[in-house]
N, C-alpha and C positions, 0 to 999 in steps of 0.2 A: 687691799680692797676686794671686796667677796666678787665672783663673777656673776654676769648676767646670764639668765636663765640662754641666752643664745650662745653665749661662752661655752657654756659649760655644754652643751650638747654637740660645740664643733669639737673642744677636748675629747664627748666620746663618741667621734666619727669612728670609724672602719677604715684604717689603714695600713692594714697589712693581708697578705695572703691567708696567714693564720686564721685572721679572725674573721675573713671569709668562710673557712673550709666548717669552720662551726655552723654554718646554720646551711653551706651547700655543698655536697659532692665538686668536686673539683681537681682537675689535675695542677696539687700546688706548685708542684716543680716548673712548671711552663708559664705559669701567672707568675711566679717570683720575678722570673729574667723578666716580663714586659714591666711588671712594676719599678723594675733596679733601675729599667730606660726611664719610663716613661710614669711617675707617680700615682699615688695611688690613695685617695680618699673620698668616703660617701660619707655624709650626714647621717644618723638615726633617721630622721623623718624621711628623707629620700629613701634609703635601701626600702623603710616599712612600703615603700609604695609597688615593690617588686614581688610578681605574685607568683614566675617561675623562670628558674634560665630560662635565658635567649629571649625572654621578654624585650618591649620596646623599653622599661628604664633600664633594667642589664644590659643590654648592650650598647647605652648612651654611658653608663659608668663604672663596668668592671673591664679590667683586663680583657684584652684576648691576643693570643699570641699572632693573628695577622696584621698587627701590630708591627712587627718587628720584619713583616716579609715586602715592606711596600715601599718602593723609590718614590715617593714625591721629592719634595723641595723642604729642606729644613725652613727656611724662610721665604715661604712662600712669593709673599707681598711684601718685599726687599726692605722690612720694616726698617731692619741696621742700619744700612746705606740714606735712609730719611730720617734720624733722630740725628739732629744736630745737637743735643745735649743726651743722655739715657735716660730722664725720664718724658722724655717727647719723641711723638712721628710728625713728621709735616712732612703728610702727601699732598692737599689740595691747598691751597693759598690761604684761607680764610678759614682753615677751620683745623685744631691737634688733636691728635691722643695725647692724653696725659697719663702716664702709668704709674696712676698713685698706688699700686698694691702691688705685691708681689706674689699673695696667695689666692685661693679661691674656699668656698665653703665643700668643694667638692668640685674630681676635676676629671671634666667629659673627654672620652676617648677622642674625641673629632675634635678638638682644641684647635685652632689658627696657629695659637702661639706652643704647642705642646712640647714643642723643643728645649722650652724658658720656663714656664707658668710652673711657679710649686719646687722647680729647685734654686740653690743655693744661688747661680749667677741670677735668678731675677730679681731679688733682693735688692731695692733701693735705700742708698743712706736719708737722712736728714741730708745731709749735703746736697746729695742729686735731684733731691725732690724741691728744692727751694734753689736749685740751680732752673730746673724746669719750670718753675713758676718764673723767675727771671728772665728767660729767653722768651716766654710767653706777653711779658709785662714791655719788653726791648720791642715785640713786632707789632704795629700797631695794626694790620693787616689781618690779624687774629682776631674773629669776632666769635667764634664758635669752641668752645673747651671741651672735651669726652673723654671723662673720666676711665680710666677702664684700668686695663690690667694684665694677671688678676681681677680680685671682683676688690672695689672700693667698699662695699657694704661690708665688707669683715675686718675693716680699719675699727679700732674702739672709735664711739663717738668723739673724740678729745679731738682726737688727731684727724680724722675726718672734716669736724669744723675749721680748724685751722687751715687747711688745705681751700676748702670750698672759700672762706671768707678771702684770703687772700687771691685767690681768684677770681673771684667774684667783684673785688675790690679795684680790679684794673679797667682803669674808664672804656680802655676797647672792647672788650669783653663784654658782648651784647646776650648771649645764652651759654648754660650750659647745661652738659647732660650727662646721665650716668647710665655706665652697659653695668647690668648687675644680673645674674642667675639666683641671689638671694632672696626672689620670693615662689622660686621652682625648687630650692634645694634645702632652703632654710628657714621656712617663711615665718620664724618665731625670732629673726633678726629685727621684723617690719617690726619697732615696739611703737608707743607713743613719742616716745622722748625721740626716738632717731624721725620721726616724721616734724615733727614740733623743730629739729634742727632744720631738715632740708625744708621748710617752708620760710627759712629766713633768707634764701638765696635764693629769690625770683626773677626771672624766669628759668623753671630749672623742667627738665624734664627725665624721663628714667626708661632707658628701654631694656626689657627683661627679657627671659629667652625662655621661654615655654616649646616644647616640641611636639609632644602629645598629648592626646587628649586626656590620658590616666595618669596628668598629670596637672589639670585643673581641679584641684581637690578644694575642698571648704576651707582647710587651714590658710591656702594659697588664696582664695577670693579673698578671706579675709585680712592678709595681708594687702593684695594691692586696692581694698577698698578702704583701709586707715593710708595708703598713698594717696588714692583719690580724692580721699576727705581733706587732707590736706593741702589740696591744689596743686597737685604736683602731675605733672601728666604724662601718662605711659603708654609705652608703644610696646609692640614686641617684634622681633627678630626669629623669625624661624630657621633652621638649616633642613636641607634635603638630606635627609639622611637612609639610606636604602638597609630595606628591613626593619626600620623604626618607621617612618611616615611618609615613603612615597607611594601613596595610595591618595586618589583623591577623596576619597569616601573619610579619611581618619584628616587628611588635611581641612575637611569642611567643618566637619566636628571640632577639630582645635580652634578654629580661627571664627563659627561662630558664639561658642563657650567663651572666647576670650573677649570677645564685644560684650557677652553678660559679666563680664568681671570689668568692662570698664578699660580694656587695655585693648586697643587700636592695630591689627595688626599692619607693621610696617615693610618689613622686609621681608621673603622667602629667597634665602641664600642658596645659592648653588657652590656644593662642595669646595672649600680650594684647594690645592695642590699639598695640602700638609705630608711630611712624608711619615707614617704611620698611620692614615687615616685611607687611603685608598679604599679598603671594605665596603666604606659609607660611600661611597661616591655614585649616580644616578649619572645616563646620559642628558644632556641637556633636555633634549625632546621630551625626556619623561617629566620633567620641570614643563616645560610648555605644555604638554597637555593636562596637566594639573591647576595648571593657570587659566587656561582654556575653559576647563571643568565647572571653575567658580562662578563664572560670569554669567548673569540671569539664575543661574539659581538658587544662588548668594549674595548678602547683600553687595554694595559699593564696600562700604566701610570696612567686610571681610575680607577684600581683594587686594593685596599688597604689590608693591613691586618685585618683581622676579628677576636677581641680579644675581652679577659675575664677578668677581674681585679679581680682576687680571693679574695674571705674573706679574714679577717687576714692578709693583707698585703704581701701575699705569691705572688704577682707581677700578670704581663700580661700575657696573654698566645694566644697566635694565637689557633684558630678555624678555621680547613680547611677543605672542600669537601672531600670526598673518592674517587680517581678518579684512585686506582690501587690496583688489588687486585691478589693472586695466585690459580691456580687451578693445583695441583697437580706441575707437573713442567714449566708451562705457566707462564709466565706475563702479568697480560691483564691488560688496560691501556683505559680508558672511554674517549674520544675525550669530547671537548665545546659544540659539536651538540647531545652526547650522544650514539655514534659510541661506540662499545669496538674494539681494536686493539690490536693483541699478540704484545710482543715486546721484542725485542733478549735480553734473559739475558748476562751480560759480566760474562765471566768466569772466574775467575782468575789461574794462574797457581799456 
């Protein structure tokens, strides 16, 4: 069977140091080691979006050898210790990961999972994967399914459908949802036929990961407006990543660009503890005043929550500004501009 025009462009991703040093200066010797750890592929259309080292897409997708100097936590968010089967996490009561894929279309230096994602152990059978739909279909307590990974969108359609349908198919099973970077990295995945599939599986929803702004491109609107058009509806997911977008001026930019495209911003992620990812990591505060930053001057619908994915699996947690505090029997209350205003306590009877 001939491949699809999306095939064939992840066939010719860039995945080697090699075929880096062709089109950049590079010290290959020291990208090999981070690659031998830590994989190593971009897409065609993603690299095309890179206008010089150390740009903000370089340094969300090549090599860099501090990489290799940084203690985090292999497993950050004790994902192991919560898969009661390999291809499930169950950290909150009512809702899985389902780790229907093993690869990605391309695989970001700040990965959660960068330990697994892209080599050999994350590789799930047939077996494992209809083992995870079974421990899913046994809890009835499960109302919420997310897709993830790896990225689900680089499943062929076949197999893909299969998965959602029988998923889908389980009477507890009230939503579900897919984390995909396939319309930041690949967005000539988004065809008809794969929209025409996930509109058979309602209510379903898709959150993307868009980071920055030069990276809301027209190939990429028009990807997630054949999602849109198809009733499917997207949110995105930012991470804080320092030197790529903690700046609130490049944060306002991404998130109200992403409202013109139709995608909701949901989450702005504060780093997790991944060990090779340390570089990206921002103090909290500089997440709070970023968050701070949006409010009145940007819309509601721009303002996402500002969250923590604690150690140990102990879940997310919103991160929010101080913007109300007491002074004896006042209520003062800090306006968007930075105004404080009393404000009538309710008293109850």
């Amino acid at each position: 069977m001939a491949r699809e025009a999306w095939q064939e462009a992840l066939k010719n991703s860039i995945s080697s140091v090699a075929q880096l040093g062709n089109y950049f200066a590079v010290d290959t010797a020291a990208l090999e080691e981070v690659a031998a750890r830590y994989p190593f592929r971009v897409t065609p259309y993603y690299f095309s979006l890179i206008t010089a080292v150390g740009d903000p897409i370089w340094k969300q997708c090549i090599p860099d050898p501090l990489e290799l100097t940084d203690s985090g936590f292999e497993d950050p968010l004790a994902e192991e210790n919560l898969a009661p089967v390999p291809a499930v996490v169950h950290r909150y009561p009512d809702r899985v990961v389902f780790l229907a894929s093993g690869s990605c279309a391309g695989y970001c230096r700040f990965c959660t999972r960068k330990r697994k994602v892209g080599c050999a152990n994350m590789a799930l059978s047939f077996r494992e994967l209809r083992e995870g739909i079974d421990y899913i279909a046994a809890t009835p307590q499960i109302r919420d399914v997310i897709f993830s990974g790896g990225d689900p969108l680089v499943l062929p359609d076949s197999v893909l459908e299969d998965l959602l349908a029988r998923v889908h198919a389980i009477p507890h099973v009230e939503i579900i949802r897919i984390g995909s970077r396939v319309p930041v990295t690949l967005p000539e995945r988004i065809t008809d036929n794969l929209c025409q599939l996930l509109r058979k599986y309602p209510p379903l929803y898709l959150n993307t990961h868009f980071n920055h702004p030069l990276e809301l491109t027209e190939q990429a609107a028009q990807a997630c407006a054949r999602l849109a058009d198809a009733g499917i509806m997207l949110g995105n997911q930012t991470v804080l990543l320092r030197g790529v977008n903690d700046d609130p001026v490049v944060i306002a930019e991404l998130f109200r660009g992403l409202l013109k495209m139709r995608v909701r911003p949901y989450y702005l992620h504060h780093m997790d503890l991944t060990r090779g990812t340390g570089h990206f990591r921002t103090p909290l505060s500089r997440g709070l005043e970023i968050i701070k930053s949006l409010r009145g001057p940007v819309s509601g619908l721009a303002s996402p929550y500002y969250v923590v994915d604690l150690p140990g699996g102990k879940g997310k947690v919103p991160v929010l500004p101080e913007y109300i505090k007491r002074e004896g029997g006042r209520l003062l209350i800090q306006t968007p501009g930075g105004e404080t205003v009393e404000y009538p306590e309710l008293e109850l009877p």
